[in-house]
C-alpha positions as CSV (number, residue, x, y, z in Angstrom):
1,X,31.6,20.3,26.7
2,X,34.9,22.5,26.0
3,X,35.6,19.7,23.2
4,X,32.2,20.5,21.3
5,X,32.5,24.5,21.7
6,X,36.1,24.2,20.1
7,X,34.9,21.9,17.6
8,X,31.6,24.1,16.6
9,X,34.3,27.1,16.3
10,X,36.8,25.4,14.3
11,X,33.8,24.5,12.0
12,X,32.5,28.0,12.3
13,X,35.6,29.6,11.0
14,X,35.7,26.6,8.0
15,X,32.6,27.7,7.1
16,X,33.1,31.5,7.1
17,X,36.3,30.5,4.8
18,X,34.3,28.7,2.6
19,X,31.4,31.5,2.8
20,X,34.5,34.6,2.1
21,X,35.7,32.3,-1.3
22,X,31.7,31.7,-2.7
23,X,31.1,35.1,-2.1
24,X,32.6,37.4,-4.7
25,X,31.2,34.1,-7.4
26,X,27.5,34.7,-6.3
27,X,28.4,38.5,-6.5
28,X,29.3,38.2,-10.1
29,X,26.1,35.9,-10.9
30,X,23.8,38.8,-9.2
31,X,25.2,41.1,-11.5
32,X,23.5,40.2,-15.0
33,X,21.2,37.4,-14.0
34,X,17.1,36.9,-13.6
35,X,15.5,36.4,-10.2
36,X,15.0,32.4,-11.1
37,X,18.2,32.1,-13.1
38,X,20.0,33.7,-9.9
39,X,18.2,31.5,-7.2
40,X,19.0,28.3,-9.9
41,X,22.8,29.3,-10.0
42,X,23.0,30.0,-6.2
43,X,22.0,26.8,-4.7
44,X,24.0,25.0,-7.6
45,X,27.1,26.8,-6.3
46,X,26.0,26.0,-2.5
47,X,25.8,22.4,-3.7
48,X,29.1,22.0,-5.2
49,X,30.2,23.7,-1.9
50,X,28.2,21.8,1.2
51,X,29.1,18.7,-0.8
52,X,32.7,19.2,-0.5
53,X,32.2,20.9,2.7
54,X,30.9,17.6,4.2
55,X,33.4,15.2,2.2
56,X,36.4,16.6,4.2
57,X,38.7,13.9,5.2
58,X,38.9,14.7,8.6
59,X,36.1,14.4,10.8
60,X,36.2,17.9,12.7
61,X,36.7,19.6,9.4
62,X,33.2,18.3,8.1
63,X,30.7,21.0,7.7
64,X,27.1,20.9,7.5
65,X,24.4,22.4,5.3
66,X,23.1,24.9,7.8
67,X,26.1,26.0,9.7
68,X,27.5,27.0,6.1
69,X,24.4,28.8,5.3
70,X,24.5,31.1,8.5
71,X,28.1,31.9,7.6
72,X,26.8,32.7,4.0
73,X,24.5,34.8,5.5
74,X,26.5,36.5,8.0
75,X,29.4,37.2,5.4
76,X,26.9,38.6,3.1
77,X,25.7,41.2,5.5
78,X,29.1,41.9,6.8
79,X,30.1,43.3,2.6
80,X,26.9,44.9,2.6
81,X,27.2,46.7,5.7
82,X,30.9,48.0,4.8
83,X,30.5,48.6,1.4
84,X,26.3,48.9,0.4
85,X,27.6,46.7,-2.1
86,X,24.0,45.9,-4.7
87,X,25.3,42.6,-5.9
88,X,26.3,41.1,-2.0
89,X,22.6,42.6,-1.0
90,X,20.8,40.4,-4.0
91,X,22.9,37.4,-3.2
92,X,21.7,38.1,0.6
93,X,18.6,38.4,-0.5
94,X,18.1,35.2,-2.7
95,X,19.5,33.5,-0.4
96,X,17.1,34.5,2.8
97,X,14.5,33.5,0.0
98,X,15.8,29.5,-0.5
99,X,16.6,28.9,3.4
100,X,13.9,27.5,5.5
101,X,12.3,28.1,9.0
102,X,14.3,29.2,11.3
103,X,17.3,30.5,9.0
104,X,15.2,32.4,6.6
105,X,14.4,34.6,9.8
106,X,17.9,35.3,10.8
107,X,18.6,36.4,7.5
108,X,15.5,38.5,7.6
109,X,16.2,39.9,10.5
110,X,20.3,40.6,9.3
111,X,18.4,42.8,6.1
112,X,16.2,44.5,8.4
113,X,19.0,45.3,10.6
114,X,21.1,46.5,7.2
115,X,18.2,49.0,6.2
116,X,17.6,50.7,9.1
117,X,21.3,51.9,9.5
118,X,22.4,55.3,8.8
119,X,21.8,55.3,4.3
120,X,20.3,51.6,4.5
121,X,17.2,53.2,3.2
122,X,18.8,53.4,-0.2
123,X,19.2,49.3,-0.5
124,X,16.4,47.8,-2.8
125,X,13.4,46.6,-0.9
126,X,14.2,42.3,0.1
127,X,12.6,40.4,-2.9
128,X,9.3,38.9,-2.5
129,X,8.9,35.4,-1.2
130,X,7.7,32.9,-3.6
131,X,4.0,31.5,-2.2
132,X,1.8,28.6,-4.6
133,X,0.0,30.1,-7.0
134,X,-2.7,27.0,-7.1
135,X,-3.2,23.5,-6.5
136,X,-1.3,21.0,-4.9
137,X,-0.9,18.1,-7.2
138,X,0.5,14.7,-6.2
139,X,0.8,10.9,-8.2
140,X,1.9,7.6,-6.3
141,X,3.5,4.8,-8.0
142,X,1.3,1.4,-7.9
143,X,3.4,0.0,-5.2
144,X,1.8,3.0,-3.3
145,X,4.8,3.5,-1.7
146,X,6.3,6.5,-4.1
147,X,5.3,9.5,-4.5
148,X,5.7,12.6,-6.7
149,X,4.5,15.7,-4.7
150,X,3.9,19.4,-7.5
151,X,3.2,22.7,-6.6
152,X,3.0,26.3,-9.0
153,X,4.8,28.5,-7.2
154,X,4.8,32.3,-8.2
155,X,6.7,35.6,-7.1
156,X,6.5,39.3,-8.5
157,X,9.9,39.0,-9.9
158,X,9.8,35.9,-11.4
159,X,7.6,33.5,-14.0
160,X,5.5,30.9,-12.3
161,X,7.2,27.5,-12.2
162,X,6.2,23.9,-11.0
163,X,8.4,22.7,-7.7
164,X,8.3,18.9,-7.7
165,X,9.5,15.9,-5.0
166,X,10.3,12.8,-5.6
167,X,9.6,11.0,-1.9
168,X,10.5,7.8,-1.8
169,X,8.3,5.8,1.4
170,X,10.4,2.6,0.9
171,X,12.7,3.1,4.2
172,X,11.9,3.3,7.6
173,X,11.1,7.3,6.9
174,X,9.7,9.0,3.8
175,X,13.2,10.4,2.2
176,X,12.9,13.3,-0.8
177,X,15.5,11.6,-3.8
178,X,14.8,14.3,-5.9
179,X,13.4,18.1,-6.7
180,X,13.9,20.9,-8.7
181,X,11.7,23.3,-10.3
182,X,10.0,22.5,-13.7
183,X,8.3,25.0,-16.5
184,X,5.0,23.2,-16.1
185,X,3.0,20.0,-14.5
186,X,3.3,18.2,-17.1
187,X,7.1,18.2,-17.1
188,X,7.4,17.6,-13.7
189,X,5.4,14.3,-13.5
190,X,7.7,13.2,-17.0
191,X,10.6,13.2,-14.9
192,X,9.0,11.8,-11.7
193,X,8.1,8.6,-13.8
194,X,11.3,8.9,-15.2
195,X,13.1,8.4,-11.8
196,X,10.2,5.8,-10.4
197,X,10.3,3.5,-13.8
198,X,7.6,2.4,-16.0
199,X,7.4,-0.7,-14.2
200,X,5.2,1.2,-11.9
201,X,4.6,4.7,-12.6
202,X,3.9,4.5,-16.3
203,X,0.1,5.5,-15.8
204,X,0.2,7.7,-13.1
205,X,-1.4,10.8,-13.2
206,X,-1.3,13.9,-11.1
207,X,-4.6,15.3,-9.3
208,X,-5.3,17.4,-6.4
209,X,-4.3,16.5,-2.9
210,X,-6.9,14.7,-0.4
211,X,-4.9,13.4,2.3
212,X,-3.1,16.7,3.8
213,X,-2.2,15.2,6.6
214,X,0.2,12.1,4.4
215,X,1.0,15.0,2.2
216,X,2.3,17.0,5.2
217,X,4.1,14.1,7.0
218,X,5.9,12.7,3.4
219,X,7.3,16.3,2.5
220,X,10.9,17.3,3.8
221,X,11.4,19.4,6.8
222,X,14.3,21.1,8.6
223,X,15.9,17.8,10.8
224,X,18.7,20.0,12.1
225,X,21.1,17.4,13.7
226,X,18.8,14.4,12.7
227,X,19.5,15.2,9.7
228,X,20.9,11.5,7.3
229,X,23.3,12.9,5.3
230,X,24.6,11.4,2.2
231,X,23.2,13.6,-0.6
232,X,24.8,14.2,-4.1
233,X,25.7,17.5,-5.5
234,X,22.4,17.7,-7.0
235,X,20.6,16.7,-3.9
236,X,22.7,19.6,-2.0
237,X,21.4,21.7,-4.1
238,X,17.9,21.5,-3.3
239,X,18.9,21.0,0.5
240,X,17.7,24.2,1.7
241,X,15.0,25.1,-0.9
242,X,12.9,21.8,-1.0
243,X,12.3,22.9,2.5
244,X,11.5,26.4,2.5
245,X,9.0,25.5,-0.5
246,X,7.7,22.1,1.6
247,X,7.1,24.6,4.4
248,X,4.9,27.2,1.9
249,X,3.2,24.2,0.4
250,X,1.7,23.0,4.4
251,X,1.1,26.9,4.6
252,X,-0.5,26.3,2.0
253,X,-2.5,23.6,2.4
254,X,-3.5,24.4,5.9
255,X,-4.3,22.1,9.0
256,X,-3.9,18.3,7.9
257,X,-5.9,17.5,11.0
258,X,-5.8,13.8,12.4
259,X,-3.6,11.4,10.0
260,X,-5.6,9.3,8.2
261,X,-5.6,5.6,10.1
262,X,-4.8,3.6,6.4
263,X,-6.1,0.3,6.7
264,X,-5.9,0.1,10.1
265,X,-2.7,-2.5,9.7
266,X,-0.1,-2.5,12.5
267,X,2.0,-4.9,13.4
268,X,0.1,-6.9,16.0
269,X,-2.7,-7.0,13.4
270,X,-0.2,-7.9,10.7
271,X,2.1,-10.8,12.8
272,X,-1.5,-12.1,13.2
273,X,-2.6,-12.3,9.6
274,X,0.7,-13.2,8.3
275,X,1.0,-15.8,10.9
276,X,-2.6,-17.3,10.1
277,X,-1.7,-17.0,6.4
278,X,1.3,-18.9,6.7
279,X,-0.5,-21.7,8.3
280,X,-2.8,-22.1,6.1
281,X,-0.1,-22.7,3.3
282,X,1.4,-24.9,5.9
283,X,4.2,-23.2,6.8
284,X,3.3,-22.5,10.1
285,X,5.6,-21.3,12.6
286,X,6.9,-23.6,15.3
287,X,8.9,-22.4,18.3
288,X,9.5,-19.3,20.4
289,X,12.1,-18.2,18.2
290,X,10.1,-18.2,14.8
291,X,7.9,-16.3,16.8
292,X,9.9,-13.7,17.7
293,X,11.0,-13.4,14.0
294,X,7.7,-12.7,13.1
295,X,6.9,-10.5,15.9
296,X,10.6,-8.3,15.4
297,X,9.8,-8.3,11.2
298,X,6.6,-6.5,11.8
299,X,7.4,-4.3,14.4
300,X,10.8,-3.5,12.0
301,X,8.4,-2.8,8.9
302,X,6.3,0.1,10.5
303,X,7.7,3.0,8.6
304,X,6.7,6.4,8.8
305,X,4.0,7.5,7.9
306,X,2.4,4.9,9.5
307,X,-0.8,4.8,6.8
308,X,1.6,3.0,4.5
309,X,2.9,0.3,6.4
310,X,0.9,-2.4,3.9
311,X,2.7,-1.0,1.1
312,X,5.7,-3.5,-0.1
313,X,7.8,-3.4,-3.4
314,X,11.3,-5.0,-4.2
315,X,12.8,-1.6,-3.2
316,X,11.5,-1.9,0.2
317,X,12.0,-5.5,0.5
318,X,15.8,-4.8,-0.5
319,X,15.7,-1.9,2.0
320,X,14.3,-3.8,4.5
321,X,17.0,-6.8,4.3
322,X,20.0,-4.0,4.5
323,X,18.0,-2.3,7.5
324,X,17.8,-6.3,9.5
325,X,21.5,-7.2,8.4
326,X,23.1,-4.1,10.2
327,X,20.5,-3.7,13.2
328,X,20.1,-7.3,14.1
329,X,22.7,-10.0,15.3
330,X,23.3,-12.1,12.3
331,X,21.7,-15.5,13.2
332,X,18.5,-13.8,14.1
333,X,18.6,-11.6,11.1
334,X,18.7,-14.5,8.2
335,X,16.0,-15.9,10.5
336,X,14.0,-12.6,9.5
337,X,15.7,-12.5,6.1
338,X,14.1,-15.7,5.4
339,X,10.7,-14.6,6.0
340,X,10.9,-12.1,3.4
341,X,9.6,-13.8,0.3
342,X,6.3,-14.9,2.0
343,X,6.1,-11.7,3.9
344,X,6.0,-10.2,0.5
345,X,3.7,-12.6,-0.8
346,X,1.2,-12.0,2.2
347,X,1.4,-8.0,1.8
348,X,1.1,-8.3,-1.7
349,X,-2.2,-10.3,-1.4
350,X,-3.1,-7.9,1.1
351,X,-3.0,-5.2,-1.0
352,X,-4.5,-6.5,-4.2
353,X,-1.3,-5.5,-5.9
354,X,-1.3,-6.5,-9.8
355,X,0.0,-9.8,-10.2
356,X,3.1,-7.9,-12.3
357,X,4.1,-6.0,-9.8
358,X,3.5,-8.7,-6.8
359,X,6.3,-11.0,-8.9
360,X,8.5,-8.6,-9.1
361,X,8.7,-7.6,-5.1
362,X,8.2,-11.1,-4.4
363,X,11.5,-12.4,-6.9
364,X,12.9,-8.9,-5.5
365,X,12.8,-10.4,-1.8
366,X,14.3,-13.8,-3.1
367,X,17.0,-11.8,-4.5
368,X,17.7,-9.7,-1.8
369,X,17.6,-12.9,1.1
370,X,20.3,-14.4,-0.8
371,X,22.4,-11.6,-2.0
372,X,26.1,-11.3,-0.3
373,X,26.4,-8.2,-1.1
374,X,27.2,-5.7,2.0
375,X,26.8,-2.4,0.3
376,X,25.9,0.2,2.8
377,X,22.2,1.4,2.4
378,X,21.9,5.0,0.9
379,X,18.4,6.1,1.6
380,X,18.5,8.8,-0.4
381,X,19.9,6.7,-3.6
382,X,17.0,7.5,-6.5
383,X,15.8,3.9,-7.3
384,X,13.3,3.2,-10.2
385,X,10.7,0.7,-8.3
């Protein structure tokens, strides 16, 4: 226990160092810059910073996302508090607008606490949050397994702009490999396809939302320290505001209600249809131990959210085989490797996916079952399907 206090104060005071250096930067970008263009050149600068925050060398000198924030936020108010400096208060104020529940309230509550001292009254009013300014759009790929996820969001201060995620359902979680803010729809779901590959995504089209509850489960939320780490600069960027604007779109939205049950496939129901499937292609499976493959492979393919578990594309296939090769002991895991190509065949029949696209996963899961390579999954990797 004393260990961990020392450590979360060592990595305190790295991140208040780090927070003192970025400061007087953001100061100068407040100075001459638009509400958008400033929120834009914040969280690039946070990026840059968490990124090399978190690639320290040494393990206790590794800082994450959120601790640097609250020391961003906490240096901010301290300037502002001994000097009513305008440019510290906008950077404060930006920034309470990008962090997500529960930080966006400390630094709310740091602001208020700033104007109600003795000439606080004189600061500028806290700038508006953003809210969505319409309807929630979304596209999946024809795997069914990617989605892009667009929302207008507006603000008094600012032009309205389009907020897209990419979310990529391929893993054993839904992962966000990409957002940013775009000047339209349109834009937006150009780039989405752009990052998911024609193969796929070439004709798919944005339209209103009628599954809040998938909607609610695929976008990004606060994980504090179940968080998976790994993003890119770019990625670091968005940390904070993908999930303060996920968080406004589920406002948004409203109650998603009950999940939507999918097909109704799980894996008892699936280890019974693949296993029947196989047999029928005479393949069936003989021993205890070729059941237990079947029976660990379809437990190991429920993902989250569970309405997609049918869904299967080379990316997940290839996902799926890194996943069994770390978790599993290694004779049983080429025995659950090897299942792979039919597994994929089954799904794909499953599914009715087009013939195209069933080739492709199933030539993907070939690939993947006899591939040597030991590269360690990145999750958050953006991978055109």
């Amino acid at each position: 226990m004393a260990h961990r206090q020392r450590l979360q104060t060592h990595r305190s005071k790295r991140a208040i160092a780090a927070a003192t250096l970025l400061l007087p930067e953001l100061a100068e970008l407040a100075a001459d810059r638009s509400a958008a263009d400033l929120e834009d050149a914040i969280c690039a600068r946070l990026g840059e910073r968490m990124v090399a925050l978190e690639e320290a060398e040494a393990v206790e000198d590794k800082v994450n996302p959120n601790t640097f924030a609250e020391a961003l936020v906490t240096h901010a108010a301290e300037i502002v508090r001994d000097s009513s400096d305008a440019h510290a208060w906008r950077v404060l104020g930006t920034v309470a607008r990008i962090l997500p529940f529960p930080l966006n309230e400390e630094a709310a509550v740091a602001m208020a606490e700033l104007r109600a001292l003795p000439g606080g009254g004189q600061l500028p009013s806290p700038p508006a949050p953003v809210s969505v300014s319409g309807p929630v759009l979304w596209a999946r790929d024809a795997y069914g397994s990617r989605f892009g996820i667009t929302a207008m969001f507006s603000a008094p201060d600012r032009a309205d702009r389009w907020y897209l995620w990419d979310v990529d359902a391929c893993g054993l979680a839904a992962f966000t490999v990409h957002s940013g803010y775009f000047p339209d729809a349109q834009t937006a779901l150009a780039r989405w396809r752009e990052g998911v590959g024609d193969a796929s995504a070439a004709d798919a089209q944005f339209a209103p939302v009628d599954d809040i509850a998938l909607v609610s489960e695929l976008l990004p939320a606060e994980e504090g320290f179940m968080r998976i780490g790994g993003e890119d600069v770019a990625q670091m960027a968005e940390y904070h505001r993908e999930k303060r604007l996920a968080d406004e779109v589920r406002t948004a939205l409203g109650d998603p209600g009950e999940a939507a049950p999918g097909d109704g496939l799980h894996p008892e129901r699936a280890g019974a249809l693949f296993t029947a499937w196989l047999t029928e292609r005479g393949k069936p499976p003989v021993g205890e131990a070729a059941d237990e493959a079947i029976d660990e492979l379809t437990t190991y393919w429920n993902d989250r959210p569970n309405a997609l578990y049918h869904t299967c594309s080379a990316h997940r296939v290839a996902n799926a085989v890194r996943g069994i090769r770390d978790f599993y002991q290694a004779h049983f895991a080429e025995q659950m490797v090897a299942l792979l190509p039919d597994w994929a065949a089954w799904l794909s029949s499953y599914n009715g996916t087009p013939l195209p696209l069933a080739e492709r996963a199933i030539r993907g899961a070939h690939e993947a079952a006899a591939s040597t390579d030991r590269t360690p999954w990145n999750p958050l990797a953006r991978v055109q399907e």
